[in-house]
C-alpha positions in Angstrom: 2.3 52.2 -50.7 4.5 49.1 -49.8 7.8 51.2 -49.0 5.3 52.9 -46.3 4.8 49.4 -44.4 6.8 48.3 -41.5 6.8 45.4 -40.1 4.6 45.8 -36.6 7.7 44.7 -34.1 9.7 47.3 -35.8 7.4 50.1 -35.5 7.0 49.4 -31.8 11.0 48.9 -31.3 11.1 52.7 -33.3 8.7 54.5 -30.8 11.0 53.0 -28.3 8.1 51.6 -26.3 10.5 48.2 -25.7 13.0 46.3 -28.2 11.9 44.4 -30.9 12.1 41.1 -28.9 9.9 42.5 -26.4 7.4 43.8 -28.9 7.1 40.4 -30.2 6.6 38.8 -27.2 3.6 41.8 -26.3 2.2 40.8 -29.6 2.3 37.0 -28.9 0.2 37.6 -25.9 -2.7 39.6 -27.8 -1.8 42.7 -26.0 -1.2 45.0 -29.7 -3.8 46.4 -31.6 -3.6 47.4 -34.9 -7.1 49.8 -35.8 -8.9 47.9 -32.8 -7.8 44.5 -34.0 -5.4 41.8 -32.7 -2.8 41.3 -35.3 -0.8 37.9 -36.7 3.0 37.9 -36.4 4.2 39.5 -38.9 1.6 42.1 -39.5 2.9 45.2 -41.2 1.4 48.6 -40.7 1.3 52.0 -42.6 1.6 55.5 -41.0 -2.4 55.8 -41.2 -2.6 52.5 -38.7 -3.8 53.2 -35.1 -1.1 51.2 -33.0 -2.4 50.6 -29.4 -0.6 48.4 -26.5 -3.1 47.7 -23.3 -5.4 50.2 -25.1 -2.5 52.8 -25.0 -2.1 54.8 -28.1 1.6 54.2 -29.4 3.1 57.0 -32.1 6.0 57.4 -34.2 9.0 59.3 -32.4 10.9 61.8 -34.2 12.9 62.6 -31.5 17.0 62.2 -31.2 17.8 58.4 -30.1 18.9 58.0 -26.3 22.3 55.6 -26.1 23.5 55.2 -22.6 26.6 53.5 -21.1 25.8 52.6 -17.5 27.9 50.7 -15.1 25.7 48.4 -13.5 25.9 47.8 -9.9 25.6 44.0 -8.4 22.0 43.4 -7.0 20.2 45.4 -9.9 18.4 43.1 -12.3 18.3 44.1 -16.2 14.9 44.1 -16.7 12.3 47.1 -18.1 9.4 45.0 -15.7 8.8 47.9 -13.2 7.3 45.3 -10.7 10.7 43.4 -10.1 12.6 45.2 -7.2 15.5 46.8 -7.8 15.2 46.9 -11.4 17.2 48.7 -13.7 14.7 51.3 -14.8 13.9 52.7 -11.6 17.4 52.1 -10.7 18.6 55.1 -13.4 15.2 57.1 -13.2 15.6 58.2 -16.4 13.7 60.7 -17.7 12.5 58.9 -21.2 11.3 55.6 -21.6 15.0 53.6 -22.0 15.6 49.7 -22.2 18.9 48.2 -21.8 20.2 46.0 -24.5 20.9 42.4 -23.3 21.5 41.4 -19.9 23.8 41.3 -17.2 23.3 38.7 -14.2 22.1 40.4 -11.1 24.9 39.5 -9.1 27.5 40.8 -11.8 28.7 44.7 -12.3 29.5 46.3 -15.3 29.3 47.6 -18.9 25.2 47.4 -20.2 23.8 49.8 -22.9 20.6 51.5 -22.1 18.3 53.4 -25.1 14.9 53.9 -26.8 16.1 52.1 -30.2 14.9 49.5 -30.9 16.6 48.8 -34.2 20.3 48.7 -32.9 18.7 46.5 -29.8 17.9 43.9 -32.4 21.6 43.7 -34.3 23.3 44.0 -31.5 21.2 40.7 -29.8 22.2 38.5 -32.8 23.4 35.3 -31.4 26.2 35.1 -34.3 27.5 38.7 -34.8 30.3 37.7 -33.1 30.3 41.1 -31.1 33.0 41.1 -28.3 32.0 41.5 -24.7 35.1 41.7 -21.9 35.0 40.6 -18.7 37.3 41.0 -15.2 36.7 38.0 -13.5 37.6 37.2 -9.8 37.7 33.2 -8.4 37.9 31.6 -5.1 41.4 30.0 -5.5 44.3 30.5 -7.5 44.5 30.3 -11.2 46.4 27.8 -13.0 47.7 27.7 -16.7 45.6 24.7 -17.1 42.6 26.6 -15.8 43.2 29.6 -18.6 43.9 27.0 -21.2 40.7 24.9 -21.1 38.8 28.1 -20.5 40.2 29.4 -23.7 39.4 26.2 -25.7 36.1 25.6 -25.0 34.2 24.1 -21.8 30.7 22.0 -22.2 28.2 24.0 -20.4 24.6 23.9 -21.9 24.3 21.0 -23.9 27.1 22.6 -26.1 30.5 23.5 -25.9 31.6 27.0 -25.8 33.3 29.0 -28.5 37.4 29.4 -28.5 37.5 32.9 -26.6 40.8 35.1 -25.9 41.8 34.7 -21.9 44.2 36.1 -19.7 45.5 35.9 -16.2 45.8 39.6 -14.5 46.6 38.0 -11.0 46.4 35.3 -8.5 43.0 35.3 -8.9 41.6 36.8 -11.4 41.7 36.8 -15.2 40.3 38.5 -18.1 38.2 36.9 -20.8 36.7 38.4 -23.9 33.5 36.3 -25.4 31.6 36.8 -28.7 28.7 34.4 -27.3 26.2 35.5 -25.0 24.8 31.9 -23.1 23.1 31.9 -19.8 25.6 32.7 -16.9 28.0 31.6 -19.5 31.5 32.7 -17.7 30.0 31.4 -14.2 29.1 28.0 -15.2 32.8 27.4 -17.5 34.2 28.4 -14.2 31.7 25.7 -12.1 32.5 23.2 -14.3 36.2 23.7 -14.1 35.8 23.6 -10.1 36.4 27.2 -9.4 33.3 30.0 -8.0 33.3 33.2 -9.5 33.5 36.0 -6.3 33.3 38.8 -8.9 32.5 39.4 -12.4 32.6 42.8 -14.0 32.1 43.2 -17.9 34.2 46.6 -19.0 33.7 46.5 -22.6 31.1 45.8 -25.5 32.4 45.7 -28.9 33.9 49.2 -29.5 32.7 51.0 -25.8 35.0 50.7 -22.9 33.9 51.5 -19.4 34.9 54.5 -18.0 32.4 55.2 -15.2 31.9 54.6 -11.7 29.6 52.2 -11.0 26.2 53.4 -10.5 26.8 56.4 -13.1 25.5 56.5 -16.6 26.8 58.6 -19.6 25.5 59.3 -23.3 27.6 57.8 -25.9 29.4 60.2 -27.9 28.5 60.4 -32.0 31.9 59.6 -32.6 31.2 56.1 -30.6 28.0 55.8 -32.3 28.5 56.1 -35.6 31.7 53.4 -34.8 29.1 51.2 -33.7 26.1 51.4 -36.1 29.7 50.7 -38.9 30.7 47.9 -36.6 27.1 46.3 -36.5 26.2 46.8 -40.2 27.3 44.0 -41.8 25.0 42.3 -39.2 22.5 39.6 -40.9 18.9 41.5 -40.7 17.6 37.5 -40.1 19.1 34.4 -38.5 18.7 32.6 -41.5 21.4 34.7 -43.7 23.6 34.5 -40.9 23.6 30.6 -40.7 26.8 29.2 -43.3 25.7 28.6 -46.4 26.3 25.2 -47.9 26.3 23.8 -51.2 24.8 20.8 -52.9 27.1 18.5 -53.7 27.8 18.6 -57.5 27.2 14.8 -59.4 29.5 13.9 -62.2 27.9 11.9 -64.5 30.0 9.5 -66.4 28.8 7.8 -70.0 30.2 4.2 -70.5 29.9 2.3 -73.7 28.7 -1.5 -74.1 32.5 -2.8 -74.5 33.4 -1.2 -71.3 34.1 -4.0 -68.4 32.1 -1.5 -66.2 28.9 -1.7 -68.5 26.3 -4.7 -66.7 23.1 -5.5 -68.5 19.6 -5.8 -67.7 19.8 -9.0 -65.3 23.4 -8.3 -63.9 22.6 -6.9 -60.7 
């Protein structure tokens, strides 16, 4: 009977109701049900359990997975709340229930994955897979080598310093920068603190997809890109603990001396 339990944040991420994240965050808030009772994190459930979110009865899908590539325009914000104008769900009108998978900042264009999985939401959202995420990037005054060399290195945004990233100059004023970190308004605020605004920021790839759509459009992924993907993200850690570097103890040599040894001290020498 064990094998038959998932883990209730799964189960909801699987219906594609919302990610995993999300479902967490619904449970958090008393708004699940599990047989007309408020579950604990954590709670796992069996395929006899009634699921219910705001009293709605959630089910198992067995239906194919949606994957989208959409190029975002500026001014739409990346969120599934249907309350917040110009939101990206009403923005695509889909005709399933579709989430995208991470963010993009309102004011930026670009690459964003939309779908009802919950599963590959969660790997991909791993702070420390590493994935690769490219960006065009347009400032308000011209570009030095110094500007692309500290940008490369690292800048101190956040409390922390950002990770050594790949980036080039394309022109006069704009460059191209590939991260495998995802902080808040990360490529606008290394550019703040450097004294340059960014004018325009367009992301045009994630990890294997490249965009290839006018912006506004949307397009399914092809199985050939998917399965590329799912190989790509499958060495991902399933928790954030096995992704963190494991250290070792630090072994202890234990030496024996004997009485006649200059080293030895008696009770009373120290």
């Amino acid at each position: 009977m064990e094998e038959n339990l998932k883990r209730l944040n799964k189960f909801i991420g699987e219906t594609g109701y919302c990610s995993r994240r999300e479902a967490d965050k619904l449970i958090e808030e008393g708004r699940v049900t599990i047989n007309g009772v408020v579950p604990e994190m954590g709670t796992k459930v069996s395929p006899d359990d009634e699921v219910r979110i705001d009293g709605k009865l959630i089910v198992e899908k067995h239906e194919k997975l949606v994957y989208l590539a959409f190029n975002k325009p500026a001014g739409i914000e990346c969120t599934t709340n249907l309350e917040v104008r110009n939101n990206i769900v009403d923005y695509i009108n889909y005709p399933k229930r579709i989430f995208p998978i991470g963010r993009l900042d309102k004011a930026s264009e670009g690459l964003i994955f939309m779908t009802n999985d919950g599963d590959i939401v969660n790997k991909i959202l791993r702070a420390r897979n590493n994935h690769e995420k490219e960006y065009t990037v347009t400032v308000n005054r011209p570009i030095t080598d110094r500007f692309i060399e500290r940008m490369g290195n690292g800048v101190p945004i956040l409390d922390t310093v950002t990770r050594k990233c790949k980036v080039e100059q394309i022109s006069k004023y704009t460059f191209k920068i590939i991260l495998t970190q995802g902080l808040n308004r990360q490529i606008r605020r290394m550019t703040e603190y450097l004294g340059y605004d960014v004018t325009a920021l367009k992301r045009i790839r994630i990890i294997n997809i490249s965009l290839d759509i006018p912006v506004g459009r949307y397009r399914d992924l092809t199985d050939a890109e998917i399965k590329e993907l799912n190989e790509l993200i499958e060495p991902s850690s399933k928790t954030e603990e096995a992704s963190l570097p494991k250290t070792e103890a630090p072994k202890r040599r234990t030496e024996f001396i004997s009485e006649h040894d200059p080293r030895f001290k008696k009770k009373g020498d120290y």
